[in-house]
C-alpha positions as CSV (number, residue, x, y, z in Angstrom):
1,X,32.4,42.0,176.8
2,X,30.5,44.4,175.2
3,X,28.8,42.2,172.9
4,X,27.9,40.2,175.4
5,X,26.3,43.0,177.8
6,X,24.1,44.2,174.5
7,X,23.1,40.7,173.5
8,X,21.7,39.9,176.8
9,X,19.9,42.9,176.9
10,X,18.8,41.9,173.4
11,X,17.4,39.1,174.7
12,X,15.7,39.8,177.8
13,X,14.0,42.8,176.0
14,X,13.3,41.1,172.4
15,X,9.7,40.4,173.1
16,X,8.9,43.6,174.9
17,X,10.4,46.6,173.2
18,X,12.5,44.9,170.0
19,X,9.0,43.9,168.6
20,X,6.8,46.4,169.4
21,X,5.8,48.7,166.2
22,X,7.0,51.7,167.8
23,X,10.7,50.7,167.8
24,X,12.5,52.6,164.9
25,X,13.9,49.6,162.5
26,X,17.9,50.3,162.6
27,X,18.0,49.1,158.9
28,X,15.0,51.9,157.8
29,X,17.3,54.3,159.8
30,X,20.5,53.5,157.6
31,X,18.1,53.8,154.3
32,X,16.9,57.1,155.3
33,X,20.4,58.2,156.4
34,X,21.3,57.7,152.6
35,X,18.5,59.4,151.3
36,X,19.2,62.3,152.9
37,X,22.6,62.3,151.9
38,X,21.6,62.1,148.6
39,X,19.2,64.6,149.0
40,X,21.9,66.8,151.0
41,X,23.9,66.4,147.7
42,X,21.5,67.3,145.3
43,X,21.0,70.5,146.9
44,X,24.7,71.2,146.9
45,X,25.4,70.1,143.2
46,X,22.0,72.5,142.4
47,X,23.9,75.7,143.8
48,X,25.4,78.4,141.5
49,X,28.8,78.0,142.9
50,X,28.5,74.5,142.3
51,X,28.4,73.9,138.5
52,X,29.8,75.6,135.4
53,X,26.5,76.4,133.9
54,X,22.7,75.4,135.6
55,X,22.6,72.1,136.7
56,X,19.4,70.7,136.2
57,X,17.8,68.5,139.1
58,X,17.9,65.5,137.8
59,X,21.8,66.1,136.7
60,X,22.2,66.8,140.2
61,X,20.0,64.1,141.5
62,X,21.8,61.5,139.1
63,X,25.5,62.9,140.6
64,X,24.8,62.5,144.0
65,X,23.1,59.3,143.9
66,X,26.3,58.2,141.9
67,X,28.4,59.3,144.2
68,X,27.0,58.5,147.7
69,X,26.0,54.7,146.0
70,X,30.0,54.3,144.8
71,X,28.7,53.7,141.3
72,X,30.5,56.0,139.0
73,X,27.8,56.6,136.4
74,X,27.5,60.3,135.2
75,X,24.9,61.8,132.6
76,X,27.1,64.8,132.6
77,X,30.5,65.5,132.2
78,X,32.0,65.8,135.7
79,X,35.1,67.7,135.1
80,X,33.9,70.3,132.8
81,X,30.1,70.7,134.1
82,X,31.4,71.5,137.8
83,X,33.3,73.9,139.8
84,X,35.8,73.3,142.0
85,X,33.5,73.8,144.7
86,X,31.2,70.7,143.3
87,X,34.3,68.5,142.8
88,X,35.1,68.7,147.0
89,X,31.0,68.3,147.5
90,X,31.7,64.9,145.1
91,X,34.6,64.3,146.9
92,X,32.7,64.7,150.4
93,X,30.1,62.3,148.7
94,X,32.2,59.6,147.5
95,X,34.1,58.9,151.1
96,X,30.6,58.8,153.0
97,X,29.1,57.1,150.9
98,X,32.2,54.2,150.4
99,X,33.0,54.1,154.2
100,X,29.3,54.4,154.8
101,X,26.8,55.9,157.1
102,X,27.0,54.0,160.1
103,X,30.6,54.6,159.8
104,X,30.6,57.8,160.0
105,X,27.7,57.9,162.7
106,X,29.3,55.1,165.2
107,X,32.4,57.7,164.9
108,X,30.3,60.9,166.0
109,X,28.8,58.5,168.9
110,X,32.2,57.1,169.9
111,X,33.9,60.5,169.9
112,X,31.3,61.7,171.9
113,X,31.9,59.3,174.5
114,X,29.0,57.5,174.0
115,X,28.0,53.6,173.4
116,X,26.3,52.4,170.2
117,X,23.0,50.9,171.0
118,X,22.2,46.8,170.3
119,X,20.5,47.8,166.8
120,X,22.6,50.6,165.8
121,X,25.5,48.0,166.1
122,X,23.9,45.2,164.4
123,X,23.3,47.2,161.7
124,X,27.1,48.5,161.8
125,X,28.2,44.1,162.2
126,X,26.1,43.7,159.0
127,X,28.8,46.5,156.8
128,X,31.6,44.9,157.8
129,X,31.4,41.0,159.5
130,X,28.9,38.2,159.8
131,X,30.0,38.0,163.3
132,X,29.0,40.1,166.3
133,X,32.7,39.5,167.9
134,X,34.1,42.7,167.5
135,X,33.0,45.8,168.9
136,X,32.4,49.1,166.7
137,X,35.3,51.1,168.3
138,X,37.7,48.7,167.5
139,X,36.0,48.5,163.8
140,X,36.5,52.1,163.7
141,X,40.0,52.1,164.6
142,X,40.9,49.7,162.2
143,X,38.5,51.5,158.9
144,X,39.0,55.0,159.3
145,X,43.2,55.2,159.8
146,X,43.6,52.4,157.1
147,X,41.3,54.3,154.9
148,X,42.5,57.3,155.4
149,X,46.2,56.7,155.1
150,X,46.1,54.5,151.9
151,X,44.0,57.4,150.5
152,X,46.8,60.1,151.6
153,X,49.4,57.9,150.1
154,X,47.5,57.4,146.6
155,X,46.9,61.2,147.0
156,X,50.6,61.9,146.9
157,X,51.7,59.6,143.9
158,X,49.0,61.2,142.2
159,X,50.1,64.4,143.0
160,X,53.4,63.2,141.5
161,X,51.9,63.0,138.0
162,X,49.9,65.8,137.4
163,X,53.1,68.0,137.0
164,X,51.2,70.2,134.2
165,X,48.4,71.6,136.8
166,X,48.9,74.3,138.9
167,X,49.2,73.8,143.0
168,X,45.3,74.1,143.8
169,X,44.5,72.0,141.1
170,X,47.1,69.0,141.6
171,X,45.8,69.0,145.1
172,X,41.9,68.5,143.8
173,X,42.8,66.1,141.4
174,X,45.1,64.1,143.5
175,X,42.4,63.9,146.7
176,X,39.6,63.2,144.1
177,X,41.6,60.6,142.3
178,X,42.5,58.8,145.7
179,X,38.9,59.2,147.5
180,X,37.5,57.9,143.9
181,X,39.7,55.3,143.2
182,X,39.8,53.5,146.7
183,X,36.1,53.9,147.1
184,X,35.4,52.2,143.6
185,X,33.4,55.3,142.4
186,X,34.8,55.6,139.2
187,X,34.4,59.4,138.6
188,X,37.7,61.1,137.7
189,X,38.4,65.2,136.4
190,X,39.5,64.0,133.3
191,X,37.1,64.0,130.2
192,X,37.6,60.4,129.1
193,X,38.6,58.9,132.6
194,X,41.9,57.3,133.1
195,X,43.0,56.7,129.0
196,X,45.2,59.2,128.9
197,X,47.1,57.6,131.6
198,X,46.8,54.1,129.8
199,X,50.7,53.2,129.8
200,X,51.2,55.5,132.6
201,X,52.7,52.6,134.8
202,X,52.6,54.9,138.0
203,X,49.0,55.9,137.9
204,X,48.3,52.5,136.8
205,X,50.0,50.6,139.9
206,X,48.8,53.2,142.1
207,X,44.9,52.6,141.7
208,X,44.3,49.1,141.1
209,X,45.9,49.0,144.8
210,X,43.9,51.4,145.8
211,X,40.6,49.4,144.2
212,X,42.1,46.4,145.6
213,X,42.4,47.3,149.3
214,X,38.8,49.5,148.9
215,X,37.1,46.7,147.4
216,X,38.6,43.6,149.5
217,X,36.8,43.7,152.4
218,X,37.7,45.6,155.8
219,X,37.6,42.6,158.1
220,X,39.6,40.4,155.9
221,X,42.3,42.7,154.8
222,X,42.3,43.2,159.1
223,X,42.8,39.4,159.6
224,X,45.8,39.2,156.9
225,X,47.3,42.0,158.3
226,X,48.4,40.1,161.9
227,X,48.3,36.9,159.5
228,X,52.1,36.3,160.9
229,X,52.5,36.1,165.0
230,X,55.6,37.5,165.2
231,X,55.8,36.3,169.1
232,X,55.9,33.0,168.3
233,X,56.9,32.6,165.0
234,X,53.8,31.3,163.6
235,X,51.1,31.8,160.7
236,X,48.0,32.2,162.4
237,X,45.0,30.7,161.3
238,X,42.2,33.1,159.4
239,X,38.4,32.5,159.0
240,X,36.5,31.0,156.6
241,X,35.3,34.2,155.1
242,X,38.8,35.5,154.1
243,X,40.4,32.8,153.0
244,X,37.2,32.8,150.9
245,X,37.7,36.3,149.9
246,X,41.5,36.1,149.2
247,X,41.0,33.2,147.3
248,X,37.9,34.4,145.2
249,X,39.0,37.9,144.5
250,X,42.8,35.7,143.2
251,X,40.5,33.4,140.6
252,X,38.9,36.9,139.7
253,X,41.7,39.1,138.8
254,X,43.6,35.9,137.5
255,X,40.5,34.5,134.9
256,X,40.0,38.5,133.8
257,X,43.6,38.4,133.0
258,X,43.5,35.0,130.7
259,X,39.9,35.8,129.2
260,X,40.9,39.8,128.7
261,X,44.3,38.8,127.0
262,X,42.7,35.6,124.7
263,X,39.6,38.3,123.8
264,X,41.7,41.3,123.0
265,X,45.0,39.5,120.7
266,X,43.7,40.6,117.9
267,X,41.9,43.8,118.9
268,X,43.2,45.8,121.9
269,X,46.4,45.0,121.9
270,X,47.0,44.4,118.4
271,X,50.3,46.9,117.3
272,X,51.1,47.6,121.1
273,X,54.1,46.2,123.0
274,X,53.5,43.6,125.5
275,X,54.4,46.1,128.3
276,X,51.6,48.1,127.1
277,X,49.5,45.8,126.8
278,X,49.9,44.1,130.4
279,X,49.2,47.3,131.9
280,X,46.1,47.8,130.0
281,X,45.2,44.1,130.9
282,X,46.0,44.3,134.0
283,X,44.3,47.7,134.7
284,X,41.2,46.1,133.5
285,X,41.3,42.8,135.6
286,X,41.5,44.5,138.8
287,X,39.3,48.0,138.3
288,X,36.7,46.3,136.0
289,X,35.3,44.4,138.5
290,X,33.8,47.3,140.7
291,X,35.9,51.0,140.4
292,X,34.3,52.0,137.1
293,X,37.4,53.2,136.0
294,X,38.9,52.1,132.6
295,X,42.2,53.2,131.1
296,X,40.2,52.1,127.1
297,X,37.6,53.0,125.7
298,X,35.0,50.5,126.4
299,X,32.7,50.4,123.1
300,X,36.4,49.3,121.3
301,X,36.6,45.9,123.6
302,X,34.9,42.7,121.9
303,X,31.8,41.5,122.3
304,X,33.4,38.9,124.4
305,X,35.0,41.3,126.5
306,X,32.2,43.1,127.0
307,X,30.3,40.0,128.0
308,X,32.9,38.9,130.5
309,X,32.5,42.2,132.1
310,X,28.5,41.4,132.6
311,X,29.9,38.5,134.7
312,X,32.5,39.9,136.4
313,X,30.9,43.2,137.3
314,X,27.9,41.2,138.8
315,X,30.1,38.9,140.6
316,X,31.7,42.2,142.6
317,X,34.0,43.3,145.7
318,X,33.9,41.5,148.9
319,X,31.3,41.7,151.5
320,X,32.3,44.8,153.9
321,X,34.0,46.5,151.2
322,X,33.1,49.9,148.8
323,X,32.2,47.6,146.3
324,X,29.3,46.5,144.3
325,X,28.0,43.0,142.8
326,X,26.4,40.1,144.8
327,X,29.7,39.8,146.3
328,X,32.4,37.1,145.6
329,X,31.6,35.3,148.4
330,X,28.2,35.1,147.6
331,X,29.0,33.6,144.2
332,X,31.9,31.5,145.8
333,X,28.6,29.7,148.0
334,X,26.4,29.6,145.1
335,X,29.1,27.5,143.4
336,X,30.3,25.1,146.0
337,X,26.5,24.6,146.9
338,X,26.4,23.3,142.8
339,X,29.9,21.3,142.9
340,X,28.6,19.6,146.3
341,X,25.5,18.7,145.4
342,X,27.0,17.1,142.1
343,X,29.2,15.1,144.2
344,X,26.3,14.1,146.2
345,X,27.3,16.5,149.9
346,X,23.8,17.2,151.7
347,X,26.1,20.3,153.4
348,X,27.7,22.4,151.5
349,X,31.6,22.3,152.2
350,X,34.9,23.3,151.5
351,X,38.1,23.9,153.3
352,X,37.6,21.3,155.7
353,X,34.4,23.7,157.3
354,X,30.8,23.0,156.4
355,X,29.2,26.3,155.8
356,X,25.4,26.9,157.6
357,X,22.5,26.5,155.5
358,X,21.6,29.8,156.3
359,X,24.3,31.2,155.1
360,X,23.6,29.3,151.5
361,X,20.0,30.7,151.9
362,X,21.0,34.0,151.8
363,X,23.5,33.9,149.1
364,X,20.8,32.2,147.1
365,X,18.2,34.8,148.1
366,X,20.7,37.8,147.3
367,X,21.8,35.9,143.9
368,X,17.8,35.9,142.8
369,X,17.2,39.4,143.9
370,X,19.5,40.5,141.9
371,X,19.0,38.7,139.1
372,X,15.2,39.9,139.1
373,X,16.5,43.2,139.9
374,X,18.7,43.3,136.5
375,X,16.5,42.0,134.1
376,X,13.4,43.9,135.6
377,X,15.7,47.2,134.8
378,X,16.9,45.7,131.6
379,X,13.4,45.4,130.3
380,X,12.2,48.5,131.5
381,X,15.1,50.2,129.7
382,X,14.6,48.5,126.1
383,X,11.0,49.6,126.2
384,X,11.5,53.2,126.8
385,X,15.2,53.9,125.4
386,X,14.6,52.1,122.1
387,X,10.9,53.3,120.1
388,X,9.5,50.5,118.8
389,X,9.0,50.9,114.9
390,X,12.5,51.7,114.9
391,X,15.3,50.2,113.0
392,X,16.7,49.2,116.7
393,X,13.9,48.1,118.1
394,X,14.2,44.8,115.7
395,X,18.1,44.7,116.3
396,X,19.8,42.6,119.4
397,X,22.8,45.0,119.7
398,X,21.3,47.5,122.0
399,X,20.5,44.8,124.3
400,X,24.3,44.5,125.4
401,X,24.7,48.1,125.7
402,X,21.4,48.3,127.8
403,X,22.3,45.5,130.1
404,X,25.9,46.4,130.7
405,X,24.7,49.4,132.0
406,X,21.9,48.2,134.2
407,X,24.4,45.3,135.8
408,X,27.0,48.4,136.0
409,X,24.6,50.4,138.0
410,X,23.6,47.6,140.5
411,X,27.5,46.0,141.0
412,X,27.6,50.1,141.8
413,X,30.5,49.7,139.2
414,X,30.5,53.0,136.8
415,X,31.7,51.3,133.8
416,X,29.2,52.1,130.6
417,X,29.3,51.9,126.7
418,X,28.1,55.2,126.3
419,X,24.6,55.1,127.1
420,X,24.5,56.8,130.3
421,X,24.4,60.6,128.7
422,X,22.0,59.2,126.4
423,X,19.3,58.2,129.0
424,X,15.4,59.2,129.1
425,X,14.0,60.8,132.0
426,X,12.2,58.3,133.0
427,X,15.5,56.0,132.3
428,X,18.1,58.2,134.7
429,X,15.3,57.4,137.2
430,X,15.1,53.5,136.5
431,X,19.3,53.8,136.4
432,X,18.7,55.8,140.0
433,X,16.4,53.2,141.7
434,X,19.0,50.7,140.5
435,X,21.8,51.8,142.2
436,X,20.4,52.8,145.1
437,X,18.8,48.7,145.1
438,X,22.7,48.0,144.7
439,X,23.6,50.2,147.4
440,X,21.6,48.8,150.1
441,X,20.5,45.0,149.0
442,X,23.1,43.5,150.9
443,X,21.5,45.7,154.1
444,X,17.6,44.6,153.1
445,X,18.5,41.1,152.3
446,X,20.3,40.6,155.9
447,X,17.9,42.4,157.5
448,X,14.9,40.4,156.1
449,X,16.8,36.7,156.4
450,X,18.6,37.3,159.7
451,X,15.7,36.0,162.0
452,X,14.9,32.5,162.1
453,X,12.0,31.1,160.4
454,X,9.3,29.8,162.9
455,X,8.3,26.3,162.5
456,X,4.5,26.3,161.3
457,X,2.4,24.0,159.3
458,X,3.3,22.8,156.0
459,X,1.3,21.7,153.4
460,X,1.5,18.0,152.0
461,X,4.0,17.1,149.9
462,X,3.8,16.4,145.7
463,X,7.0,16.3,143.4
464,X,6.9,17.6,140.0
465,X,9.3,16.3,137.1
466,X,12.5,18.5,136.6
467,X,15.7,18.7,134.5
């Protein structure tokens, strides 16, 4: 009903106030809502109380853009180079900027008994569902208690195994843990992230369901939870889009787990027991993906490991989610629009549904963005973090180190070989502008592909020679 009463206004008022040049553009608002956040954040992490020593602007910069894009990526050491005070401003970071903005702004309008306008909510439809068929409020009250509660109950099983800290300090580190692990940020209080926990089956267990459930997708994981109709017995029947999700994010985890176990026989896991080393490759398949969290150190994987995490990273969450990537979705269209056009489909199908051309527009538009995105980035990087005359500048092996972090930095995944401490200037900027891209693609790409194009003249036709 609401819906409805905002779309006809939509329509009846498109041509006279949604077009004219003094309307504020709903997805510039959300941009600049993150920009000040980040620039909230910097000012915070800049204070006295807020770091163990002087933070330096950029460190500051580079932390809060981290943490309000859900990436992960730190040029400093986060445990030792801030207080406790600039661990809650992280942790105050990290949950706005997973649940996002317009979350946290539809709840302030809601509470105050007010209605979300048409734009504020299609902007809020575009974080979490394709369709305009549920209302913000009942978003809202299906978000922020799930959120909340799985973070209070990773909280407490955290809390559970940090018996060597003191009260305050199990308390910090158990929220932190829980806000970082659900939202996919990747930062933790420990100096090497989660290794020292590596065959800690608890802590293990604990966040990659907490990475799962933050990086599924709110609107699926809210269709699978009344799956079962307990009235009358039955299974009810689920979009497209999640059975899309469930099904992608299942090949995911499961491929990571053969191709993570075939790559690291004789490596990782050589010497370890194979309880130890399903945790580690189990850790890996589900955080690798998007949390940024990593219970090895990643320079010791194989090349192939490290290659597979290029694709995997890029690949991402699902669409609604704290995750990065392109979405798997995104890369679930990309490949039946390949498979159907090799079995000679006009319409790209699956499931027994056709999905909208459209729809396949976008994910190819998102999929080139991002590809020029990354190797933009990449280039950029290997011109000004490798001199030329060097002895690297002739050698390939930087480039793998380069472009896992770039591809980190837009899936907003946090994982690195190392190179993120050792950034330029001029490349924490480049990794900045990246993340941020990562952050709010999904946003501009809508946004710019939503409308319909108008039909206009073409020029003639004249085919070229391909293949």
């Amino acid at each position: 009903m609401l819906r409805s009463k905002y779309q006809m206004l939509a329509d009846s008022l498109s041509e006279n106030i949604f077009k004219t040049k003094t309307q504020a553009n709903p997805i510039m608002l959300v941009v600049l809502a993150y920009l000040l956040l980040i620039a909230v954040g910097t000012a915070l992490l800049s204070l006295p109380q807020a770091g163990e020593r002087p933070v330096s602007l950029i460190e500051a910069f580079f932390t809060s853009m981290s943490a309000v894009c859900v990436t992960g990526l730190s040029v400093v050491d986060i445990s030792s180079t801030y207080t406790d005070v600039g661990h809650w401003f992280i942790v105050v970071l990290m949950q706005l900027g997973g649940l996002g903005i317009m979350t946290a702004s539809t709840t302030l309008i809601l509470l105050a008994g007010m209605h979300p306008g048409f734009s504020h909510q299609s902007v809020f439809f575009s974080e979490f569902t394709q369709e305009g068929n549920i209302d913000a409020g009942r978003i809202l009250r299906a978000v922020i208690p799930f959120t909340f509660v799985l973070e209070l109950i990773g909280g407490i099983v955290y809390f559970t195994q940090f018996e060597s800290m003191d009260m305050y300090n199990r308390i910090l580190c158990s929220t932190f843990q829980a806000v970082s692990s659900f939202c996919g940020v990747g930062f933790t209080l420990f100096p090497n992230s989660l290794e020292g926990f590596q065959y800690n089956p608890v802590m293990n267990i604990t966040t990659c369901i907490l990475v799962l459930a933050g990086g599924f997708g709110f609107l699926a994981i809210a269709e699978l939870r009344y799956i079962f109709d307990f009235k009358h017995k039955e299974i009810r029947r689920v979009s497209l889009h999640t059975r899309i999700a469930t099904y992608g994010t299942i090949i995911v985890i499961l491929a990571s787990i053969l191709v993570f176990s075939f790559t690291e026989w004789n490596n990782l896991f050589n010497g370890h027991t194979i309880g130890e080393n399903a945790q580690s490759v189990l850790f890996m398949a589900f955080t690798s993906r998007t949390a940024g969290l990593n219970s090895v150190n990643i320079p010791d994987l194989t090349q192939a490991s490290l290659f597979f995490f290029i694709i995997i990273m890029f690949i991402g969450a699902n669409p609604g989610s704290c995750g990065g990537g392109i979405k798997i979705t995104t890369a679930a269209v990309i490949g039946l629009l390949g498979l159907n056009r090799l079995l000679g489909r006009e319409k790209t199908q699956v499931l027994g549904r056709t999905i909208p051309n459209n729809t396949v527009d976008k994910a190819i538009r998102i999929f080139v963005v991002a590809m020029v995105v990354i190797a933009g980035a990449t280039l950029v990087l290997l011109c000004t973090e490798i001199p030329s005359g060097t002895a690297y500048s002739a050698n390939s092996s930087p480039f793998l180190k380069i472009l896992f972090e770039v591809v980190s930095a837009y899936a907003t995944c946090g994982l690195s070989m190392g190179l993120t401490e050792e950034l330029s200037t001029v490349g924490k900027i480049v990794i900045c502008c990246v993340m941020f891209i990562g952050r709010m693609g999904p946003l501009f790409l809508i946004s710019a592909v939503a409308g319909k194009l108008q039909d206009t003249a073409y020029y003639a036709e004249e085919d070229i020679m391909v293949g």
